[in-house]
Backbone as a chain_set.jsonl record, in Angstrom:
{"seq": "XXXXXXXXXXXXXXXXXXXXXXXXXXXXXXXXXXXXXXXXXXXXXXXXXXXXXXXXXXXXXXXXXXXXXXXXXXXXXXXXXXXXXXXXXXXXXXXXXX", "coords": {"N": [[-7.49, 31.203, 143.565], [-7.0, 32.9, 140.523], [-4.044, 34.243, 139.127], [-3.399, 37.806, 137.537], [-2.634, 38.679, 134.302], [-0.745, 41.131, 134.488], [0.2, 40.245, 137.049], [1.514, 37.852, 137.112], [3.731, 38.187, 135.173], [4.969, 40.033, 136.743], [5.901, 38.305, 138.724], [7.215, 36.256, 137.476], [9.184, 38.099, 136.694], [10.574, 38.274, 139.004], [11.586, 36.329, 140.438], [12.72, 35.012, 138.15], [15.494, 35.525, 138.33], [16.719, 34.391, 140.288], [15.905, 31.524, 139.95], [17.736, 31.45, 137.586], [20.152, 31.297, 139.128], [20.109, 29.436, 140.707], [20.497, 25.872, 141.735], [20.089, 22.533, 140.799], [18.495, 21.477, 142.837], [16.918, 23.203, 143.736], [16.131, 24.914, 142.099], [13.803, 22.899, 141.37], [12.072, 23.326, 143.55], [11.383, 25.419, 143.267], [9.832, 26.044, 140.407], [8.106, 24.305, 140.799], [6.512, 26.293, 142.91], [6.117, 27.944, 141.497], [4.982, 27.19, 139.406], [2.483, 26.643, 140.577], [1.195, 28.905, 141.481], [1.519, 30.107, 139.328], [-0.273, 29.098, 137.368], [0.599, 27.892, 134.989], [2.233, 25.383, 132.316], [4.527, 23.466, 133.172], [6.799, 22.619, 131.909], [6.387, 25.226, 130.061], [6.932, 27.128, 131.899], [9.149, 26.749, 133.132], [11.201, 27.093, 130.945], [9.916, 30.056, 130.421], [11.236, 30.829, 132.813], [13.777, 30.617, 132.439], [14.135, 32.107, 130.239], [13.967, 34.426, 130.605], [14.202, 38.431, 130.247], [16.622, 37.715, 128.761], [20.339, 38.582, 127.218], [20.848, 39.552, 124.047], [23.602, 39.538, 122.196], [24.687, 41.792, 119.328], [26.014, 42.209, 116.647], [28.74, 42.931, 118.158], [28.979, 45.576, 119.613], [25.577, 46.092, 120.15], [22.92, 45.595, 122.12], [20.78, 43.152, 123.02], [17.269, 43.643, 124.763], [15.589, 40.154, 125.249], [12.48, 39.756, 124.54], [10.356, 37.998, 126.443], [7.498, 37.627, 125.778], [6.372, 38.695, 123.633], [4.938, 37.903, 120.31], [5.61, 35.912, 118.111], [4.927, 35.867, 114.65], [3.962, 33.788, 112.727], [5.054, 32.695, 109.82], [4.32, 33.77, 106.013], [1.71, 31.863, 103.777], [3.787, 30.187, 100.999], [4.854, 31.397, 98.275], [4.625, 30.134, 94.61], [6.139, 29.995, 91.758], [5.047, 29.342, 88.566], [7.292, 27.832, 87.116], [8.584, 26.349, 88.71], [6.757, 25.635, 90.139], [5.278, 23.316, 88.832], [7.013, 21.191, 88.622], [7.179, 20.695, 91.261], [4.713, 19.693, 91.403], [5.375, 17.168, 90.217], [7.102, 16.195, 91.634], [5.616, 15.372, 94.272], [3.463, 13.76, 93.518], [4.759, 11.835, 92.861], [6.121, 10.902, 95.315], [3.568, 10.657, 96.757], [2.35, 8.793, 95.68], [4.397, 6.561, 96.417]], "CA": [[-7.682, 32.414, 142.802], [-6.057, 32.8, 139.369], [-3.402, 35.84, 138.926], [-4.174, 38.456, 136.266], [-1.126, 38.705, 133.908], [0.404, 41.84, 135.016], [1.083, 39.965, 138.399], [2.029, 37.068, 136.222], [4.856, 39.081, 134.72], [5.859, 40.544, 137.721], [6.092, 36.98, 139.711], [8.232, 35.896, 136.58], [10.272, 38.779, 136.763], [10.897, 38.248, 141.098], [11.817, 34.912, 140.51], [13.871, 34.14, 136.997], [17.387, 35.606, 138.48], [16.655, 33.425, 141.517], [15.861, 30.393, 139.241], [19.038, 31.128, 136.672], [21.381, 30.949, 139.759], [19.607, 27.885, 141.496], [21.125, 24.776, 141.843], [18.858, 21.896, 140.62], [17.246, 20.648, 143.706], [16.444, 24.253, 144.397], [14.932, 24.898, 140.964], [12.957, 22.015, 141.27], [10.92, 24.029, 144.766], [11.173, 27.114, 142.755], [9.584, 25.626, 139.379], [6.551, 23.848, 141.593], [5.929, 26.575, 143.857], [6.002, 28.897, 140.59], [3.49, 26.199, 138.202], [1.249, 26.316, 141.249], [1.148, 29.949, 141.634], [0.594, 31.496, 137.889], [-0.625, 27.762, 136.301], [1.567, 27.408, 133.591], [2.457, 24.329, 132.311], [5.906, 22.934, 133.631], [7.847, 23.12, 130.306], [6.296, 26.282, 129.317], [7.271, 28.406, 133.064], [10.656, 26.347, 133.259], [11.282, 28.188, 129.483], [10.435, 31.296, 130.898], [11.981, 31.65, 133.596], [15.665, 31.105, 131.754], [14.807, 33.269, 128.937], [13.243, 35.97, 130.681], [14.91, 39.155, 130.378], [18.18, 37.605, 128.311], [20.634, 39.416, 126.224], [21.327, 39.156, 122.93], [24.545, 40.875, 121.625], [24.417, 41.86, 117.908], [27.265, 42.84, 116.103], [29.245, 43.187, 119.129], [28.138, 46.397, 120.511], [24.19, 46.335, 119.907], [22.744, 44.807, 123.321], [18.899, 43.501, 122.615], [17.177, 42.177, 125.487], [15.091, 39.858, 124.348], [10.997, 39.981, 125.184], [9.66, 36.278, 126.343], [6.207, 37.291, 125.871], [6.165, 39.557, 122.354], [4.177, 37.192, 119.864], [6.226, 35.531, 116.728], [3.887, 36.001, 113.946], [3.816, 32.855, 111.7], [5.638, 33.124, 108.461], [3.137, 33.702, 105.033], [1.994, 31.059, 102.908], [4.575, 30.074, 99.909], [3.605, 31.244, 96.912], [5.486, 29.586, 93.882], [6.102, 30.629, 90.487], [4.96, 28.426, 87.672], [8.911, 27.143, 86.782], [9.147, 26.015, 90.273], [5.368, 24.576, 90.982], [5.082, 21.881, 87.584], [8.559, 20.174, 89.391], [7.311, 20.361, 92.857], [3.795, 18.836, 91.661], [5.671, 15.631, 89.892], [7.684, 15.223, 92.846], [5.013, 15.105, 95.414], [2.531, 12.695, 92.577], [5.413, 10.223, 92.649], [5.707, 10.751, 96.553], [2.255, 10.09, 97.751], [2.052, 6.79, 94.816], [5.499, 5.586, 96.788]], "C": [[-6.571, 32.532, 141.761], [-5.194, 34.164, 139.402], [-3.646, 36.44, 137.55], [-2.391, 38.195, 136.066], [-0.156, 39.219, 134.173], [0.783, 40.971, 136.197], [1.653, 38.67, 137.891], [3.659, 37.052, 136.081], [5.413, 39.421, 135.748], [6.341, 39.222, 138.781], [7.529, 36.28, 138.86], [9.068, 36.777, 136.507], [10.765, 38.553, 138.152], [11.698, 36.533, 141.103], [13.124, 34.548, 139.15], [15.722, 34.26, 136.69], [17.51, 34.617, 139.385], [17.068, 32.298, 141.171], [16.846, 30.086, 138.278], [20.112, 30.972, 137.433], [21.041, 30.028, 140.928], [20.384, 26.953, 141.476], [19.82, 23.78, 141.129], [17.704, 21.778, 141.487], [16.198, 22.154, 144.078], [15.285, 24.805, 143.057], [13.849, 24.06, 140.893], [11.701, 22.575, 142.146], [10.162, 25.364, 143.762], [10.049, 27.082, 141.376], [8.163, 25.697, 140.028], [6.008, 24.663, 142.193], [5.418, 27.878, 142.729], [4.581, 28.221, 139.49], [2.251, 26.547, 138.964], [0.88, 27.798, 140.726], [0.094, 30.688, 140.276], [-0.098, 30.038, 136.835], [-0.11, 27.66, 134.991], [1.627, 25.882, 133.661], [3.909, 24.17, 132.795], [7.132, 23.388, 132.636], [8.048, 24.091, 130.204], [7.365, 27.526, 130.688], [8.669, 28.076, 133.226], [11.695, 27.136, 132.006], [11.359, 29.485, 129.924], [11.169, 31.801, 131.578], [13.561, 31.999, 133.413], [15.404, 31.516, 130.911], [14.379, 34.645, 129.126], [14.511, 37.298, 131.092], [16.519, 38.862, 129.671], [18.731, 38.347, 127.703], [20.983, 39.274, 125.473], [22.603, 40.152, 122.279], [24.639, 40.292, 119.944], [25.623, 42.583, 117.488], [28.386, 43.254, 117.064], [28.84, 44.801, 119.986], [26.668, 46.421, 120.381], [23.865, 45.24, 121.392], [21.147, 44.436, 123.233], [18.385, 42.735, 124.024], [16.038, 41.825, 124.835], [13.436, 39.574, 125.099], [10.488, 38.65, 125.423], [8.017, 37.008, 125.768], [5.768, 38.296, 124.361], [6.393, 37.917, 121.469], [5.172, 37.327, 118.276], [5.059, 35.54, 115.784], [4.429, 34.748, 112.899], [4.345, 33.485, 110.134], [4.232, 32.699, 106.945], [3.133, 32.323, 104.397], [3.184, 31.105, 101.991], [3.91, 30.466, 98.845], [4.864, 30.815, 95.329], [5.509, 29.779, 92.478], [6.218, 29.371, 89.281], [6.133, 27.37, 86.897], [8.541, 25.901, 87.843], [7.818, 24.575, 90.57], [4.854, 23.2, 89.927], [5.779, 21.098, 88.69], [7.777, 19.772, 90.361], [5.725, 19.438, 92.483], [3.985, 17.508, 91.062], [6.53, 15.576, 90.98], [6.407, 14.724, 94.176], [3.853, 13.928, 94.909], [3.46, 11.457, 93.1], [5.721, 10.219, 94.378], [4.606, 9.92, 97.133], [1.738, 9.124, 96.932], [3.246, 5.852, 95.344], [4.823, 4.8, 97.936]], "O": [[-5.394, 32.309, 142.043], [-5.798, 35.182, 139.741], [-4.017, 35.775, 136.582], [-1.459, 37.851, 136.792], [0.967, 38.722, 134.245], [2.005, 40.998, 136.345], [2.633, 38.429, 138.597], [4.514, 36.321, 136.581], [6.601, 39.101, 135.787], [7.233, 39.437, 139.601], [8.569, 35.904, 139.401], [10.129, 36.266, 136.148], [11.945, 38.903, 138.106], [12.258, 35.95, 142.032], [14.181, 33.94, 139.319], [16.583, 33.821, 135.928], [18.504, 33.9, 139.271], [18.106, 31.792, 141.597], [17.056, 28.918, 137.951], [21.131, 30.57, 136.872], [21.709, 29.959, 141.96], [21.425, 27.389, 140.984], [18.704, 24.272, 140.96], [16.503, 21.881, 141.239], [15.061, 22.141, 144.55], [14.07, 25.0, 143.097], [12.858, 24.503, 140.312], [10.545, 22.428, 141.75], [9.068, 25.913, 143.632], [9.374, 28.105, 141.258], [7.328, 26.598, 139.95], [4.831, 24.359, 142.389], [4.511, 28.653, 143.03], [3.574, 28.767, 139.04], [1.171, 26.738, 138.405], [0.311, 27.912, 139.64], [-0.987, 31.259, 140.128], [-0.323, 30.181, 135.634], [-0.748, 27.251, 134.021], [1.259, 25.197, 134.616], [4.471, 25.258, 132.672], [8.029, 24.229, 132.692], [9.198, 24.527, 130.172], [8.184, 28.402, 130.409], [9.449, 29.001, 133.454], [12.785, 27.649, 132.262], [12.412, 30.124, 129.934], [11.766, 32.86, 131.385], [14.288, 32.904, 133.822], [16.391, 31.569, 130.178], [14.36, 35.617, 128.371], [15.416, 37.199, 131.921], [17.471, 39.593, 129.944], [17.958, 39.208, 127.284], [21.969, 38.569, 125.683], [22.454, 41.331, 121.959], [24.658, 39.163, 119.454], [26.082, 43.538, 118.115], [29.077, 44.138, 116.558], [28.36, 44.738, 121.118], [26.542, 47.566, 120.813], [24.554, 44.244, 121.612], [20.315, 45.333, 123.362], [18.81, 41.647, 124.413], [15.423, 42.571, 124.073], [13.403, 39.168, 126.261], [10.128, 38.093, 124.386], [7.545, 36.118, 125.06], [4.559, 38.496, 124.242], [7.284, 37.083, 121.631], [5.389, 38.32, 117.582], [4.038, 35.115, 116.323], [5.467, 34.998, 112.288], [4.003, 34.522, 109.567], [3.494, 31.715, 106.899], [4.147, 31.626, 104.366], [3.783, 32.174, 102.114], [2.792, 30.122, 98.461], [5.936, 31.418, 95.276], [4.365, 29.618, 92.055], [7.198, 28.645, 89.117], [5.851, 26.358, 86.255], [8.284, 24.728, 87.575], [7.841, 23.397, 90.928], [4.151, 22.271, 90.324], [5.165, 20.455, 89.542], [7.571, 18.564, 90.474], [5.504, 18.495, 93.244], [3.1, 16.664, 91.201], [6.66, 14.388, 91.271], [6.543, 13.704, 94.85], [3.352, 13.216, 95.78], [3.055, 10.408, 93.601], [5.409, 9.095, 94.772], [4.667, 8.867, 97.768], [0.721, 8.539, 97.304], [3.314, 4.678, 94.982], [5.432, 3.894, 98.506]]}, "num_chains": 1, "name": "protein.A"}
C-alpha cells in the first residue's frame, strides 16, 4: 500500500534528525527501510532527509528554515536585444560549422 503525502512528510519529518545524527552503517538501515516505505528513489530520499527542515542564516540574525518540498520555478526564457543577438548569432554559425 502506497502512503499519501501528508504521511510522506510526516515519516520524513520522524526520521531526518535520526538520519542527520546516524553513523553510516546506521543510515544505510534507515535510508532502505525509508525507500521501501514512501518509494522514493535512493538519491532523491537520501537528499531529503539531510535537507529537511535546515537553517539558513541570512545576514546574521535572519534565521530561514528552508522548505525541501516548495517548487523552484524555472527561470524565463532569455530575451536579447538586437546589439547583443547579431554577435551571439555569428558566434554560434561559426560554432556549429567547427
Amino acid at each position: 500500500m502506497r502512503l499519501t503525502m501528508k504521511e510522506r512528510k510526516a515519516v520524513t519529518k520522524g526520521l531526518a534528525g535520526q538520519y542527520r545524527r546516524s553513523r553510516k552503517a546506521e543510515k544505510k538501515g534507515l535510508l532502505d527501510s525509508f525507500t521501501e516505505a514512501t518509494t522514493y528513489n535512493r538519491h532523491y530520499a537520501a537528499w531529503l532527509l539531510r535537507q529537511h527542515d535546515r537553517k539558513v542564516v541570512v545576514n546574521r540574525h535572519v534565521v530561514v528554515h528552508a522548505d525541501v518540498h516548495k517548487r523552484i520555478d524555472s527561470p524565463s526564457a532569455r530575451v536579447y536585444d538586437d546589439a547583443v543577438l547579431e554577435p551571439l548569432i555569428k558566434v554560434w554559425k561559426v560554432w556549429v560549422d567547427f
